[in-house]
Structures are given as structure tokens and as C-alpha cells.
C-alpha positions in Angstrom: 0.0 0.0 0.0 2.9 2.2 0.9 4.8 1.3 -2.0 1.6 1.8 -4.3 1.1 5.1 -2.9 4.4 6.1 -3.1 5.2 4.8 -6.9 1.7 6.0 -7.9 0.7 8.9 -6.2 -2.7 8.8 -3.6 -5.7 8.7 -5.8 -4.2 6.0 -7.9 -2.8 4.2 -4.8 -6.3 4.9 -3.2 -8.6 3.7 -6.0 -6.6 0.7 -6.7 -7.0 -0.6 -2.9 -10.8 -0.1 -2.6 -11.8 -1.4 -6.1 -9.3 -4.3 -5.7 -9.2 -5.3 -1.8 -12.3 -3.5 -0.3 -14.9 -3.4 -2.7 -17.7 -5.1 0.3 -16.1 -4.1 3.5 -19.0 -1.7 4.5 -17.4 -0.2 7.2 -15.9 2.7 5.2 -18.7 3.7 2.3 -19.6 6.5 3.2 -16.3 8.5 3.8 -13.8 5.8 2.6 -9.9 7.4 3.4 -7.0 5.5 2.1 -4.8 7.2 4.9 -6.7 5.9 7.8 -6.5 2.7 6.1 -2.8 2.7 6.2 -2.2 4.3 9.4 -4.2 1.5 11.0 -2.3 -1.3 9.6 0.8 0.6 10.9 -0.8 0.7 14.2 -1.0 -2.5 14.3 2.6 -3.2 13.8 3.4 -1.2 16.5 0.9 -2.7 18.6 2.5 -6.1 17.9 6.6 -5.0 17.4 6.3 -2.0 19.1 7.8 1.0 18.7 11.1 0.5 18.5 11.3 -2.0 16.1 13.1 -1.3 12.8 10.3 -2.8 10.0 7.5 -0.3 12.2 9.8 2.6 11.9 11.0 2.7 8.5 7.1 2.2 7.5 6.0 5.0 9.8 9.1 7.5 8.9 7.9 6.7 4.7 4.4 7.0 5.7 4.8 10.5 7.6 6.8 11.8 4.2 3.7 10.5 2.2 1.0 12.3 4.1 -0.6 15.2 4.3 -2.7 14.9 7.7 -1.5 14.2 11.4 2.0 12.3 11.7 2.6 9.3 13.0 4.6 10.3 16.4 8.1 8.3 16.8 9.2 9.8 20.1 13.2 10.3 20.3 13.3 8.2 23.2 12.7 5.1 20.8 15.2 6.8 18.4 17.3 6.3 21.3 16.9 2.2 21.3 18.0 2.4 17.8 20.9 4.7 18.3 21.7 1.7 21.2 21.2 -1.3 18.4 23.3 0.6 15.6 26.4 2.3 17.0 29.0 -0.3 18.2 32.4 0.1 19.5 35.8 -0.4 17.7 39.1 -1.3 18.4 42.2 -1.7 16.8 46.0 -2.5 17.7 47.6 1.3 16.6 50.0 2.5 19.3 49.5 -0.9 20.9 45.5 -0.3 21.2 43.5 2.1 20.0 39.3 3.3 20.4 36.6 4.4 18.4 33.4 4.3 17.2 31.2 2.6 14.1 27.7 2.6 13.5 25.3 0.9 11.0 23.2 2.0 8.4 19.7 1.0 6.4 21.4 -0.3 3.5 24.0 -2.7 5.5 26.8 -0.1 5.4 29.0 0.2 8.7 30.4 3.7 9.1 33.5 4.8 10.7 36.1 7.6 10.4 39.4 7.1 8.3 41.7 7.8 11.0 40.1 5.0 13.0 41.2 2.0 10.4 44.0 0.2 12.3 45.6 -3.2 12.2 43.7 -5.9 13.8 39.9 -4.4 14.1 37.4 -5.4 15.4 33.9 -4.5 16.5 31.5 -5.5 19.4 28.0 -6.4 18.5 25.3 -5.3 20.7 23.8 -8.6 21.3 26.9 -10.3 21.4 29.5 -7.9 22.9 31.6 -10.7 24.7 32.4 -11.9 21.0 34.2 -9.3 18.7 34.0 -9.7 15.1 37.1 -9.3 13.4 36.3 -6.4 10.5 38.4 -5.2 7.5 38.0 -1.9 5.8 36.1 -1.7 3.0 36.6 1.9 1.2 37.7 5.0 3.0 37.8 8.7 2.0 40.8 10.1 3.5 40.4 13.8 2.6 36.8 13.4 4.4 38.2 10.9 6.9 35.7 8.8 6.3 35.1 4.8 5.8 33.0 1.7 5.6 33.8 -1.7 6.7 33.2 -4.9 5.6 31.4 -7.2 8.3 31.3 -10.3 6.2 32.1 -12.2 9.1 29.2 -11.1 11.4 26.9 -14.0 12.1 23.4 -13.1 11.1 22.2 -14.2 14.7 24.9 -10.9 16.1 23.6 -8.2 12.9 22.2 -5.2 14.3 18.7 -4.8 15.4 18.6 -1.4 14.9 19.6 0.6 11.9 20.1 4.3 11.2 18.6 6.5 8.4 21.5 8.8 6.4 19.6 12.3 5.8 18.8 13.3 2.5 21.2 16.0 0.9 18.3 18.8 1.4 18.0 17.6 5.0 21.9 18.3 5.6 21.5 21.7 3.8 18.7 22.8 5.9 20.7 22.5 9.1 21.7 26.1 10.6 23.7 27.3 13.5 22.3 26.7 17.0 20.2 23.6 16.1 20.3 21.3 18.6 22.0 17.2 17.3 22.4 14.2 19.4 26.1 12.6 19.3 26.7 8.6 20.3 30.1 6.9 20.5 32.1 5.8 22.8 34.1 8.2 25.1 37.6 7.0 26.4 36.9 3.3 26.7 34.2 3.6 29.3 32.0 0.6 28.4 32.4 -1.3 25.3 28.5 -2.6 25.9 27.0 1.1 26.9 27.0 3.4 23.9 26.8 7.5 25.4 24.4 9.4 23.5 24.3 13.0 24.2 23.3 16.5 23.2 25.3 19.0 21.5 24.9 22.7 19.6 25.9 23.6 15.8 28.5 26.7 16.5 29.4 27.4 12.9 30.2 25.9 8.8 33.6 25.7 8.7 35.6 24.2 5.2 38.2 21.9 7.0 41.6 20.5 6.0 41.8 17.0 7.0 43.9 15.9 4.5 45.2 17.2 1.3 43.5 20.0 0.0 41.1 22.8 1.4 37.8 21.8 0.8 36.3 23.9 -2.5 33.0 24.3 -0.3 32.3 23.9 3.4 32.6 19.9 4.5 32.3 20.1 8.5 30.0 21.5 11.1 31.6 22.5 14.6 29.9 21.3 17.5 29.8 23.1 21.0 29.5 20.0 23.7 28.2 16.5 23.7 32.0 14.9 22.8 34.5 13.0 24.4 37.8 11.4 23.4 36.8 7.6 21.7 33.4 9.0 19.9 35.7 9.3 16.6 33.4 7.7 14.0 30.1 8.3 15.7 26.7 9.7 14.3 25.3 13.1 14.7 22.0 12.9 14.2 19.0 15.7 13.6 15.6 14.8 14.1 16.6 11.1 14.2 18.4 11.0 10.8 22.4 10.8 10.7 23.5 14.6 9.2 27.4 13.5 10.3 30.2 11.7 11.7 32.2 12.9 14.3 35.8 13.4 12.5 37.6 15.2 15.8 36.9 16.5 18.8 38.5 17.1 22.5 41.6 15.3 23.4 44.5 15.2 26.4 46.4 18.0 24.9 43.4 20.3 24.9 40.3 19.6 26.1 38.2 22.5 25.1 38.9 21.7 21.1 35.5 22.2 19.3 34.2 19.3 18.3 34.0 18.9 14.3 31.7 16.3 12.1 31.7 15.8 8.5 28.4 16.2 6.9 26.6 13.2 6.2 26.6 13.7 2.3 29.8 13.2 2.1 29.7 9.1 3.1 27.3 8.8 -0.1 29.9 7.9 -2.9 31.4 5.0 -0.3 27.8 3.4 0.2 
């Protein structure tokens, strides 16, 4: 129904699902609406999944985009579960051993920074975090200092439950200075099973030099708070929708360093 609305447009997708699949129902003659139709089936996945499960929120998230009366409400503390499912920790053996941050995406990609590829990765799955998973990189961007990974050998029992949605280019456009994001990672080897998730402020644009060149338009937005050493490779996220990844932020030397994150956009041509 979705899928029909979507491909098709509403009337189409409307007509075709009460001349096809409710042409004797009754229950609807008089003012038949295609939406209520659909939002009650969605309903009813959430009344059986519940809310935080992945198949109800991608169908809610397209179905908000679709419609043109009330919104389905997906309240950010659910977002939070799948922030929990999707953003795993990484280690790797440089300087003897070494921290960061991945996270998972619809699509199947794993996310990280450059800077965090290393000999000897591995990852810790969220329902399995006493069993890392050896990982090997599978494309990187160094002048973005980004990556992906390949997790060929993750058993499908140990694949994330939770998966994040990259923001559309207009979405990472739209942002401005003083919106409020969430950050997750993992700060300075805390927990390898507890991911931090917290809030931080967009300061300013800035076109950052993280390798080679100066970028020919801006490629980072600096972030006031929210970051800690080990989060290097973690979402930001606006309105529950990954806009970047964290590329650098406060260390020992100096722990007041702005916190910087590459937009989002930029991971594209690696997916």
C-alpha cells in the first residue's frame, strides 16, 4: 500500500486498494480514506513489534513523508533504542591499542572515520559484545576521513537490530547554527557494551583541512559539547536521521577543542 502510494501517487494508490481489496467491507462507504487505512495497519505493527522495532519505523518514517494529515509520532526516546542497536564500538591495535566508534546504516553499510582504520579491528555487537568480530575496511575517503567496513564475518544471529537513516542531501542543507543534534560513541573506553548518547549545539560551517586539499566548499560543522575522546566515528544525528560523523573533537592536549563532524553527504559515494 505504501509502495503503491508512493510509486503512484494517492488517488491512484487509493482507487486501486478499494476497487481491488475493499470493494464489500461496509465499514468505510460513506467517507472511505486510504490514509486511515494505512495508518491502522501501521498501528497494528506497532501494537505487535512495538515502537522500537526497525520494519515499524522505516514504514511510519515513509508513511509520515507521504501524508498530508497528522504524523505518526516516533518519540526520540525510541530513536534512542536504535541509536543503542546501531552504534557499536571499535578497536584496533595502533599505538598498541587504540578506540573508536562505528555505527550501522539501512542499507548494510558500517560507518566509521578514516583515521580510525588500524591493524587488527574489530567491532562488538550489541547482542553479542563478549564476541568481537574481526572487520576489514572496505573503502575510505581520507580527505573526508571517512570509511566503511566490511562485516562479512558477522553471524546473522549478532547483525544489528537497529539501523540508522542517512539524511537526504536537502536535510543536511537545511541545518543552521544553533540547532540542537544528538552525538553517540564511545568516550575514552568507558563501556564497550554502553554506547553515550548525548546533546550538542551547531556553533558554525567551517571548510576543514583533514587531508590534502582545502575543501572547495564547506565539509564540517563545529559542535559546542556532547563529545569525548573515543566518539571518533560516531553519528550526529538531527531529528533522528544521521547529518554527520564525528571526524575530531577534545583530546588530552586540549580539552576545550571544538568538536568537528563531517556532513553526512559526504559518506554517499562510499555506500
Amino acid at each position: 500500500m505504501l509502495h503503491d502510494w508512493e510509486t503512484n501517487g494517492y488517488a491512484a494508490a487509493e482507487a486501486n486498494h478499494f476497487s481491488k481489496f475493499r470493494p464489500n467491507r461496509g465499514r468505510l462507504d460513506e467517507a472511505k480514506n486510504f490514509q486511515w487505512v494505512v495508518r491502522g495497519k501501521l498501528e497494528f505493527i506497532r501494537s505487535v513489534k512495538g515502537s522500537t522495532d526497525q520494519t515499524f519505523q522505516t514504514l511510519a518514517m515513509k508513511y509520515n513523508r507521504l501524508t498530508s494529515g497528522g504524523k505518526i509520532n516516533i518519540p526520540i526516546v525510541e530513536t534512542n533504542k536504535i541509536i543503542e542497536e546501531a552504534v557499536w564500538f571499535l578497536v584496533n591495535e595502533t599505538n598498541g591499542f587504540s578506540t573508536g566508534t562505528c555505527f550501522a546504516t539501512e542499507g548494510g553499510s558500517f560507518i566509521t572515520c578514516a583515521h580510525c582504520i588500524g591493524p587488527n579491528m574489530t567491532v562488538y555487537p550489541k547482542s553479542a559484545p563478549k564476541f568481537p568480530v574481526s572487520v576489514q575496511m572496505l573503502r575510505q575517503d581520507r580527505v573526508n576521513d571517512l570509511a566503511t567496513l566490511d562485516l562479512s564475518a558477522l553471524l546473522p544471529a549478532h547483525a544489528p537490530k537497529g539501523l540508522l537513516k542517512l539524511a537526504s542531501k536537502a536535510e543536511v542543507d537545511a541545518l543552521k547554527v544553533g540547532d540542537e543534534v544528538q552525538i553517540a560513541g564511545f568516550p575514552g573506553n568507558l563501556n564497550e557494551e554502553a554506547v553515550t548518547i548525548s546533546k550538542a549545539t551547531i556553533t558554525r560551517f567551517s571548510k576543514t583541512v583533514l587531508a590534502g586539499s582545502i575543501p572547495a566548499s564547506n565539509n564540517v560543522m563545529v559542535l559546542d559539547g556532547g563529545t569525548f575522546s573515543g566518539m571518533s566515528g560516531g553519528p550526529v544525528l538531527f531529528k533522528g536521521k544521521v547529518v554527520g560523523v564525528v571526524v575530531r573533537g577534545p583530546n588530552d592536549d586540549d580539552p576545550n577543542e571544538k568538536c568537528e563532524a563531517v556532513f553526512s553527504t559526504l559518506i554517499l559515494p562510499l555506500v
